[in-house]
C-alpha positions as CSV (number, residue, x, y, z in Angstrom):
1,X,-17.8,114.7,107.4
2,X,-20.2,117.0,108.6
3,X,-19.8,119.4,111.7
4,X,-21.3,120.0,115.1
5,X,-23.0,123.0,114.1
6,X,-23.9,121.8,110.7
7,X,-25.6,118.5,112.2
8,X,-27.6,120.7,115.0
9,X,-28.5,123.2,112.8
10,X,-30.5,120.3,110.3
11,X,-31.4,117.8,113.0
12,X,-31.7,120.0,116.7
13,X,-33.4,122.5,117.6
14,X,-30.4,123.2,119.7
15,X,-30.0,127.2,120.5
16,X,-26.6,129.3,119.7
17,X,-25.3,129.5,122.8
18,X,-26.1,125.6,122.8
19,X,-23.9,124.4,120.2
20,X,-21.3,127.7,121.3
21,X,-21.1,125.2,124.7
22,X,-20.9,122.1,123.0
23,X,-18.3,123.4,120.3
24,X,-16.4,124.5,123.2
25,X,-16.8,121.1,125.1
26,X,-15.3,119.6,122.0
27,X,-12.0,121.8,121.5
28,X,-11.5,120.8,125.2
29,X,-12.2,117.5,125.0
30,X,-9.2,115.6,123.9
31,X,-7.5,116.3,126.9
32,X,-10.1,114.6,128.4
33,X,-10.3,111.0,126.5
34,X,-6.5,111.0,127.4
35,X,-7.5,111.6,130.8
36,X,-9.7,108.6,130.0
37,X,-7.8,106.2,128.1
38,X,-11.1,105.9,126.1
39,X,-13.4,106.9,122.9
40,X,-15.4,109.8,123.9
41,X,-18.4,110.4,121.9
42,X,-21.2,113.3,121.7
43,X,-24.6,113.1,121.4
44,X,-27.2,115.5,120.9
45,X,-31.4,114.9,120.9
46,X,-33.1,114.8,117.8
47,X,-36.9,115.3,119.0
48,X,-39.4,113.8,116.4
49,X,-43.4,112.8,116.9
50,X,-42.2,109.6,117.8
51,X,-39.6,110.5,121.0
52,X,-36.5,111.2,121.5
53,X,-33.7,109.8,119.3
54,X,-30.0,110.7,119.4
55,X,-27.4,111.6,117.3
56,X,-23.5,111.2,117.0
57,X,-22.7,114.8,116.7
58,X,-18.7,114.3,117.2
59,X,-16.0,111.6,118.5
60,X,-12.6,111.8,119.3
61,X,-10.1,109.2,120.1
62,X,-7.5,108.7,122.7
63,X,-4.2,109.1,122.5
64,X,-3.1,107.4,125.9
65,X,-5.4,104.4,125.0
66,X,-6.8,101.5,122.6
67,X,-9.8,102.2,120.2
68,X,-12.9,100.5,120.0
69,X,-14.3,102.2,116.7
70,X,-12.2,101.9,113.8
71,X,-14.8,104.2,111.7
72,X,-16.5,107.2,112.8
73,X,-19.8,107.4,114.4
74,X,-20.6,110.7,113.3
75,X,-24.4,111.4,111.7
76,X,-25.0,108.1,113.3
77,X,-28.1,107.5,115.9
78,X,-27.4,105.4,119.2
79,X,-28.5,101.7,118.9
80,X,-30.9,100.2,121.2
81,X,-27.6,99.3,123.4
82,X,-26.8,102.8,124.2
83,X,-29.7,105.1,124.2
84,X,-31.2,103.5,127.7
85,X,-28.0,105.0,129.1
86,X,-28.1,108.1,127.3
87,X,-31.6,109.1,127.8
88,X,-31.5,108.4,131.7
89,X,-28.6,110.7,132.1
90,X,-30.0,113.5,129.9
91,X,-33.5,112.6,132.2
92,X,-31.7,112.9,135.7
93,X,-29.4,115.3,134.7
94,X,-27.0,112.9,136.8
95,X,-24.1,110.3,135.5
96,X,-25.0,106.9,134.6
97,X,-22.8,103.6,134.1
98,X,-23.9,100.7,132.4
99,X,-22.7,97.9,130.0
100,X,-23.4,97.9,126.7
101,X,-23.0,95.6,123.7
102,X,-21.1,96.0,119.9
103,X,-21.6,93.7,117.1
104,X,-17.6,92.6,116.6
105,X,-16.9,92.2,120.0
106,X,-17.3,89.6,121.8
107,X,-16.9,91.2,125.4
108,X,-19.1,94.2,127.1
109,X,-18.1,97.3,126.5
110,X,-18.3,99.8,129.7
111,X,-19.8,102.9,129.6
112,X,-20.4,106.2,130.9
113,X,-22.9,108.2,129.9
114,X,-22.7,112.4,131.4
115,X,-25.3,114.7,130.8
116,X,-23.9,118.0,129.4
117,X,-25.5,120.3,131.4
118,X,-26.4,124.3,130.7
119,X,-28.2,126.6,132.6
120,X,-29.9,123.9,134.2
121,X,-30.8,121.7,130.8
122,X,-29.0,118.9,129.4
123,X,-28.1,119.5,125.8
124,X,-26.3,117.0,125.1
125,X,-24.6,113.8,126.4
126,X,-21.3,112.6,126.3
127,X,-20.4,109.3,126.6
128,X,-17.3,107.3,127.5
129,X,-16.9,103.9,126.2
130,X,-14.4,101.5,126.7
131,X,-13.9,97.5,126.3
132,X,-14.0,96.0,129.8
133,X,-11.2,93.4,129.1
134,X,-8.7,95.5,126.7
135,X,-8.0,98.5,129.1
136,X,-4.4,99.3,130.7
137,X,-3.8,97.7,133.8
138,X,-4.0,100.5,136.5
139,X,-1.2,101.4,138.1
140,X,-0.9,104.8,140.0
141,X,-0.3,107.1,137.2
142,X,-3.8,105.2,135.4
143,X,-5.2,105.7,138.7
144,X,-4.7,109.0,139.2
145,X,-5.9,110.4,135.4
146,X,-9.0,108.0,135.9
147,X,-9.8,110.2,139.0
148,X,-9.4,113.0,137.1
149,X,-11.5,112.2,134.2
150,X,-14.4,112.1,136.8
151,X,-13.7,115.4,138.7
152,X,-14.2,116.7,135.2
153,X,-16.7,114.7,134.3
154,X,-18.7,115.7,137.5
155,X,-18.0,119.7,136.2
156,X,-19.4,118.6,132.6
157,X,-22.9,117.2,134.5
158,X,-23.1,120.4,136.8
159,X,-22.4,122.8,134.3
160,X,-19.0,123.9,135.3
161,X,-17.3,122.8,132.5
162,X,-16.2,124.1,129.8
163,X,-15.1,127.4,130.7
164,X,-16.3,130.4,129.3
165,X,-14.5,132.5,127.5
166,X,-11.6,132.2,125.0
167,X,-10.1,128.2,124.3
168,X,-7.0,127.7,124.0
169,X,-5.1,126.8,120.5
170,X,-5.3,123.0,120.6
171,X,-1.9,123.2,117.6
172,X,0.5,124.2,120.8
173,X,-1.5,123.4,123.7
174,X,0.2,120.8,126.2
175,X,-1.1,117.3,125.8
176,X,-1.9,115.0,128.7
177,X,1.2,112.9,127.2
178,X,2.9,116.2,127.4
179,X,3.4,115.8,131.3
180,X,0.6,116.2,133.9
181,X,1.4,117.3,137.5
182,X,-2.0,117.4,139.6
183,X,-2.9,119.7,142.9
184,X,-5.2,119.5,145.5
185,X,-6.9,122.1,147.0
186,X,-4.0,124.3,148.7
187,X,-2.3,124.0,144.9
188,X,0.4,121.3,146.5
189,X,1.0,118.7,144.2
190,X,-0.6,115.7,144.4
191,X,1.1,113.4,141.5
192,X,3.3,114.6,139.0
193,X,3.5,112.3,135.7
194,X,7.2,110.7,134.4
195,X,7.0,113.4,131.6
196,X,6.2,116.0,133.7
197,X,9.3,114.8,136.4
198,X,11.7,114.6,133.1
199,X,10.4,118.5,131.9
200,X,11.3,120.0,135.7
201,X,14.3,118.3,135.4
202,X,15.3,119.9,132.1
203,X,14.6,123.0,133.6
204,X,16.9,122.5,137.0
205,X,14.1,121.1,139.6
206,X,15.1,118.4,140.9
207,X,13.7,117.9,144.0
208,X,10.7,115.5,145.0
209,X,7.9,117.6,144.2
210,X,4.7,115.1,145.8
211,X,4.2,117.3,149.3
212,X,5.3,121.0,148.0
213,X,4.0,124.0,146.6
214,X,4.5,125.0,143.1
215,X,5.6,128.6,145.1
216,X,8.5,126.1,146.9
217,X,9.3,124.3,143.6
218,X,9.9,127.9,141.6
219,X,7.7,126.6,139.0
220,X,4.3,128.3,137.1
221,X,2.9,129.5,140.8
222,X,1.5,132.4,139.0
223,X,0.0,130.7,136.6
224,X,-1.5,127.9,139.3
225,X,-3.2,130.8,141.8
226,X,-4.2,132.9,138.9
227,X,-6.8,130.1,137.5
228,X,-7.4,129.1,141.1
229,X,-8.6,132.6,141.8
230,X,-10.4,133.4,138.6
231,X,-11.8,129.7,138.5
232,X,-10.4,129.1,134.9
233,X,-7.4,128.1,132.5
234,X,-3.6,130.2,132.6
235,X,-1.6,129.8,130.5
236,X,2.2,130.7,130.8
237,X,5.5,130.3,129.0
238,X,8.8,129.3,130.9
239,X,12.2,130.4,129.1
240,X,14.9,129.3,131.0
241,X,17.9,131.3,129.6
242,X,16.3,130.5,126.2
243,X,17.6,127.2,126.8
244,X,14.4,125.4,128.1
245,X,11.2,126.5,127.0
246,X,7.9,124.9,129.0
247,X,4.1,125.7,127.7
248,X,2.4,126.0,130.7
249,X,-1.7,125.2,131.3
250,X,-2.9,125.2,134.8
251,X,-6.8,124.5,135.0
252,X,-8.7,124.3,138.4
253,X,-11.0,121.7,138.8
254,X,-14.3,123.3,140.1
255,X,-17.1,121.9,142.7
256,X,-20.1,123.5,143.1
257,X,-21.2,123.8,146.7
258,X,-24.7,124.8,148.5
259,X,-23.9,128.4,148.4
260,X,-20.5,128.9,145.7
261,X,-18.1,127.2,143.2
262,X,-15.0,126.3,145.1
263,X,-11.6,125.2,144.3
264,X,-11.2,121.3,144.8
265,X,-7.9,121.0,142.7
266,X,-6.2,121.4,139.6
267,X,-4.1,120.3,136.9
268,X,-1.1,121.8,135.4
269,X,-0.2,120.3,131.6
270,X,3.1,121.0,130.3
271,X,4.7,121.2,127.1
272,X,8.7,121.6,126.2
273,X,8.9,123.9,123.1
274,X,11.9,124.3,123.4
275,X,12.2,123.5,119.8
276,X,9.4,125.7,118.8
277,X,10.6,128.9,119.9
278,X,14.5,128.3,118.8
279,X,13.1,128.1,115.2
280,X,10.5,131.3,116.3
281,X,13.9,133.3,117.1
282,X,15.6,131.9,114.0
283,X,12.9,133.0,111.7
284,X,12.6,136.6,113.6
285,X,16.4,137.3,113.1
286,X,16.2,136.1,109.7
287,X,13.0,138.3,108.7
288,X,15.1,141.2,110.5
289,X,18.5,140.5,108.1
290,X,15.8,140.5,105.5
291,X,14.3,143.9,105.9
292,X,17.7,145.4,106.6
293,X,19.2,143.7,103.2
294,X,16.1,145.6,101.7
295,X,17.1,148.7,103.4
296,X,20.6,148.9,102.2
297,X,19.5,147.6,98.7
298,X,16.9,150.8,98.7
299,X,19.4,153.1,100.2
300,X,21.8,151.6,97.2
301,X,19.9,152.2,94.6
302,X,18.8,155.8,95.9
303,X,22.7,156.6,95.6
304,X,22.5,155.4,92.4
305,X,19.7,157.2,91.4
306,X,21.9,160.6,92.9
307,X,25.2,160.0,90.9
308,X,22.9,159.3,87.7
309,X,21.0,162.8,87.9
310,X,24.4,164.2,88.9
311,X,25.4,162.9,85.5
312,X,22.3,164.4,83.8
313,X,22.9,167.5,84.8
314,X,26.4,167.3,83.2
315,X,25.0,166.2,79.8
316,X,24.8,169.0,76.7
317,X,22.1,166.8,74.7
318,X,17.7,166.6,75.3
319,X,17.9,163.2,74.3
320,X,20.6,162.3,76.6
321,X,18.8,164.0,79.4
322,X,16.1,162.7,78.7
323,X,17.1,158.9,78.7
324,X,18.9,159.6,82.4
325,X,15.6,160.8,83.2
326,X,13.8,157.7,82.5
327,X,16.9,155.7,84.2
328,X,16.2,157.3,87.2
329,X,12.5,157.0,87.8
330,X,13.0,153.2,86.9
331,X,15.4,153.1,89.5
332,X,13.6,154.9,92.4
333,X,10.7,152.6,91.2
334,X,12.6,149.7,91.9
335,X,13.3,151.6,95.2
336,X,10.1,151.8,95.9
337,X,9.2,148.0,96.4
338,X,12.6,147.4,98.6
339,X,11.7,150.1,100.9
340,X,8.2,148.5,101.1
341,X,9.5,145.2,101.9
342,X,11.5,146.5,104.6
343,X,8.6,147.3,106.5
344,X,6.9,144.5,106.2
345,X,6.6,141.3,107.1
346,X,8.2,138.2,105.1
347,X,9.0,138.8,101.7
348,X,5.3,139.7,100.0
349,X,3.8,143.1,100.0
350,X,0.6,144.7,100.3
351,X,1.1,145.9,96.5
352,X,-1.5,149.3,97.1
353,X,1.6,150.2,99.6
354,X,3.6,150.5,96.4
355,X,1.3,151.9,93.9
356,X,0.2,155.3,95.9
357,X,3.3,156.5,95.9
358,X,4.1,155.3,92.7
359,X,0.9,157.7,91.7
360,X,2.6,160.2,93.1
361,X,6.2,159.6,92.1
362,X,4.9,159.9,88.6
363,X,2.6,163.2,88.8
364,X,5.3,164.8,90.7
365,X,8.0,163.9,87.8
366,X,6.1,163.7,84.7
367,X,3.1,166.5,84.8
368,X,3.6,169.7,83.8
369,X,1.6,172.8,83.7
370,X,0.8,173.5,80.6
371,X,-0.5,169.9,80.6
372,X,-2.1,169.3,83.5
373,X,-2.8,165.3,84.2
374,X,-4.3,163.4,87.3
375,X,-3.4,160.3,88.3
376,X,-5.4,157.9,90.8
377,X,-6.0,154.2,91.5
378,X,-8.6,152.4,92.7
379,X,-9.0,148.8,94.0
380,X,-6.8,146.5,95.4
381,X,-4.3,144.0,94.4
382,X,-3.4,142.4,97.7
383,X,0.1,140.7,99.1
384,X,2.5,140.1,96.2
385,X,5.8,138.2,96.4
386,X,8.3,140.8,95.3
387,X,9.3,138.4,92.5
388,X,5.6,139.7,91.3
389,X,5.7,143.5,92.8
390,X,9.1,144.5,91.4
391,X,8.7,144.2,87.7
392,X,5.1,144.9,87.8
393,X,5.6,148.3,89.5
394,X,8.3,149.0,86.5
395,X,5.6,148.4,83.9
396,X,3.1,150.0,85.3
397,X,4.9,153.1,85.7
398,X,6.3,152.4,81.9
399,X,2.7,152.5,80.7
400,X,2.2,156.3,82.8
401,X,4.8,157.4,81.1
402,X,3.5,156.4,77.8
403,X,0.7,158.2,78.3
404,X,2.0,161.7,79.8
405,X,4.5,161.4,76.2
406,X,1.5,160.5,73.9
407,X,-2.2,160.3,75.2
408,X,-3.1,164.2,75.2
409,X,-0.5,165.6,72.8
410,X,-1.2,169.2,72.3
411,X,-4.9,169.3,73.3
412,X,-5.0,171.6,76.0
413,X,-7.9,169.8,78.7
414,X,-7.1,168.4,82.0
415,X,-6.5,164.5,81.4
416,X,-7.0,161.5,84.0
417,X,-5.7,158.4,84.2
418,X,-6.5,156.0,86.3
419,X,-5.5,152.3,87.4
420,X,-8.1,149.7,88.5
421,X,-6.3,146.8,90.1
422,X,-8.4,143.7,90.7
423,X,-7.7,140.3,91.9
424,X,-9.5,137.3,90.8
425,X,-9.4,134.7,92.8
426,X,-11.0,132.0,90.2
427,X,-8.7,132.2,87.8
428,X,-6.0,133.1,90.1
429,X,-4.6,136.0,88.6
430,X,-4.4,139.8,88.9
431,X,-5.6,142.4,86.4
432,X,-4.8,145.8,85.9
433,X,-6.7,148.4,83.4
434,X,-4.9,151.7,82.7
435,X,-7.3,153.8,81.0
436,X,-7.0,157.6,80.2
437,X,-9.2,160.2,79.0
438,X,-6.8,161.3,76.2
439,X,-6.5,161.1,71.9
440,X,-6.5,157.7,71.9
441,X,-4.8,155.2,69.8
442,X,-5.4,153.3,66.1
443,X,-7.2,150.3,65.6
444,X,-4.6,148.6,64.0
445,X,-2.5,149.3,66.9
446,X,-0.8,146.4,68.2
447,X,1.5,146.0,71.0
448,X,3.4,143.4,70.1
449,X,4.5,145.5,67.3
450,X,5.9,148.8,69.3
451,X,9.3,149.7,68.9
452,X,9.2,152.4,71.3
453,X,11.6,151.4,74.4
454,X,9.0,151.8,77.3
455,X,6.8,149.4,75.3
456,X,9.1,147.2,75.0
457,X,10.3,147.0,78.2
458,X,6.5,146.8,79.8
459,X,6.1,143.7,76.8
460,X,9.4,141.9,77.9
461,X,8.4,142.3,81.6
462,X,4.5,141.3,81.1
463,X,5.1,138.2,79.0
464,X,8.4,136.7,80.1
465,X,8.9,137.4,83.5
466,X,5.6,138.0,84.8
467,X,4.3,135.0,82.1
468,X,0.9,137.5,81.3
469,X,-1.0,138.7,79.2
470,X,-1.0,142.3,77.4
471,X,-3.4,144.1,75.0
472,X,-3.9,148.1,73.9
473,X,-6.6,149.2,72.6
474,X,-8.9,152.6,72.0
475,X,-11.6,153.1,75.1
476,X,-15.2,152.4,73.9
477,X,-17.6,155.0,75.2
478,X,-19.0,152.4,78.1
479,X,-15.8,152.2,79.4
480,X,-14.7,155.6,79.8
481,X,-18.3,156.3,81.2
482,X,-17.8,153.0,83.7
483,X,-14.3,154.5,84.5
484,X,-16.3,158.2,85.2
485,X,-15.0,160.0,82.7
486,X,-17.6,162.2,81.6
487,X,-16.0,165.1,80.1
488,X,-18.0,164.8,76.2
489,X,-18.4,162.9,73.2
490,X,-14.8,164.3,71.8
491,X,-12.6,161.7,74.2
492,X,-11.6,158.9,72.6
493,X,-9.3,157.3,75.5
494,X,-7.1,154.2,75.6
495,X,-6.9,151.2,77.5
496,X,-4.8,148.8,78.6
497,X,-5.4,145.8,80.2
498,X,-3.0,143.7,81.9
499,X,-3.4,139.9,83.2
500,X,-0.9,138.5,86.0
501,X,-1.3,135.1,86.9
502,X,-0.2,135.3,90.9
503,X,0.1,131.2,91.9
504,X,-1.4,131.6,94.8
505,X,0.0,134.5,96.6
506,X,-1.0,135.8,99.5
């Protein structure tokens, strides 16, 4: 179904800040076709050689009352039956009411047609249309939303309404249904819905609140005289001993007079979220056992990482060394990612967080002077679950250490090596190309074949756990000129490029 902006943008010739009003009208206005008990409908004026025609640029439906369309209007031009209505009130600039006619029913159908009115202009209209024998028989609580419906309605046709500025979030916003209490000018309540009697209840008030202040009651005051004073919505939050939670929205209803706006009223919808924020605190003190389970298992695995170069030191044989060596920097590796993940939010990481110091972990540890290699990284692989980060950071710094022990050998020139990390987003996967400046490798080379125990381990990890893809190869010359490396014709270079399906991670 097309959108507002998409259907003024083909058929209208409907300014920016003219649909940014009308898009605005529209996130406001279910509360108002609940205030209704009817189908509200907008319409916006397609000019053409031959007049004035108009178009259903959005609908919405009431909750609080019956239907009269079963499908949607929208892309839809007004029948002869309603654009009489609709062009007068756009004409005048003032609110018309009329009967009007549909083809499967066999009573009128009232409506109300209201100019949208901006700086003066009607943009739109907005209609309200409901059957004139299926309706809900008014009682006081009917009544009193019907009166409310046209104190906004009046603010929609005299350009008070919507209000400027930042809409609220229509997911947690109260609903009409939520509980209503109205207020007249002096913010003293008027009428207070069932619902909205039952939520000050819950919340200890008890007393009749028809006659009294919202100061007297204890309840959302600030909220009611701030948007009284600034002449638009609050919205506040109520925690009663986190026992009780109330959403708060208290919106004036505005008049404009000979000389200024003034405050005729208000309304005050409430929500209980009581539910909402009890699972909001659950899932902040499970996020914050989280982290600190990271933390220990980081600070575990650092002690680890101490006793085992303790041992190292102990040991009489290279190899030996050697192999505790390679223990360790697979450990703080895996330390790494923890210590990530306890800064961060949920339980996926930003994986660049994890690869600088990676970079660095490895040309601190593995460099040496007499062969002098840089290490950098470029791109971006964004949020990985650390089912994902953990073993790919172990392969990846398996395939550095691969090339500090056999890319440059004895050929004494300062090598690179650097890591491009790219997501795709079509094929929903990550690469990775490690590609170094140094001797190279055969062309009958093939992974799958290494017996050497960092390949082996960055084959296991790549194709079992991480379900990718894997290939080694020598560097052509376009690739180690794309990758800037531009140090002669006598660099042969390898690469290696890695493919990481990420199902959809973040």
């Amino acid at each position: 179904m097309p959108t507002l902006v998409e259907l003024a943008a083909e058929h209208t010739s409907l300014s920016e800040d003219d649909v940014a009003h009308l898009s605005a009208l529209i996130s406001e206005w279910g509360m108002l076709a609940d205030f209704s008990f009817a189908d509200l409908l907008l319409y916006v004026p397609v000019v053409s050689p031959s007049g004035t025609n108009w178009l259903t640029a959005s609908q919405v439906r009431a909750a609080t009352g019956q239907t009269l369309y079963q499908s949607d209007l929208v892309g839809e031009y007004a029948d002869d039956t309603d654009r009489p209505f609709i062009a007068a009130a756009a004409q005048s600039g003032q609110i018309q009411k009329g009967e009007i006619t549909l083809p499967y029913l066999s009573d009128p159908v009232n409506m109300t047609a209201i100019p949208v009115m901006r700086e003066g202009k009607a943009v739109a209209v907005l209609t309200r249309e409901v059957s004139t024998v299926s309706g809900r028989r008014p009682g006081q609580l009917e009544r009193t939303y019907l009166s409310i419906f046209d104190d906004f309605a009046t603010m929609v046709a005299t350009g008070l309404f919507p209000f400027t500025g930042r809409v609220a979030d229509a997911s947690v916003a109260p609903r009409v249904g939520d509980g209503v209490i109205v207020l007249d000018g002096s913010a003293r309540v008027r009428y207070a819905s069932p619902n909205a009697v039952s939520a000050l209840h819950r919340i200890g008030i008890r007393a009749n609140a028809v006659g009294q202040s919202l100061a007297e009651l204890g309840f959302a005051h600030d909220a009611a005289r701030a948007s009284f004073e600034r002449r638009e919505p609050v919205v506040e939050e109520l925690d009663q001993e986190h026992v009780v939670t109330l959403l708060v929205r208290s919106i004036p209803i505005l008049k404009r007079g000979a000389r200024a706006v003034n405050v005729i009223g208000g309304v005050v919808l409430m929500r209980d979220v009581s539910e909402l924020r009890r699972r909001d605190r659950l899932i902040l003190t499970k996020d914050a056992t989280i982290k600190e389970i990271h933390h220990r298992v980081k600070n575990n695995l650092q002690t680890i990482s101490s006793l085992l170069r303790l041992q190292g030191r102990r040991l009489a044989s290279d190899e030996a060394k050697a192999a505790v060596a390679d223990s360790v920097r697979r450990i703080r590796t895996i330390a790494l990612v923890h210590e990530t993940l306890s800064r961060e939010p949920g339980e996926d990481v930003a994986f660049i967080e994890i690869v600088r110091p990676l970079i660095q972990l490895t040309q601190e540890s593995l460099q040496s002077s007499d062969r002098p290699i840089r290490f950098e990284v470029r791109g971006d692989a964004g949020r990985l679950p650390a089912t994902i980060a953990t073993p790919l950071s172990v392969v990846i710094l398996e395939l550095l250490q691969n090339v500090v022990d056999h890319a440059f050998g004895d050929v004494r020139r300062d090598g690179v090596v650097r890591v491009f990390l790219q997501r795709d987003k079509q094929d929903d996967a990550l690469h990775i190309r490690v590609i170094d400046n140094g001797v190279g490798v055969d062309d009958q080379f093939n992974i799958a074949q290494a017996t050497g125990l960092g390949l082996s381990i960055v084959r296991t990890l790549v194709t079992t756990e991480l379900g990718g893809t894997i290939a080694m190869r020598p560097a052509t010359q376009q690739e180690l000129d794309d990758a800037a490396f531009n140090e002669g014709d006598e660099q042969i270079g390898t690469v290696v490029d890695l493919r990481i399906p990420t199902e959809s991670a973040h």
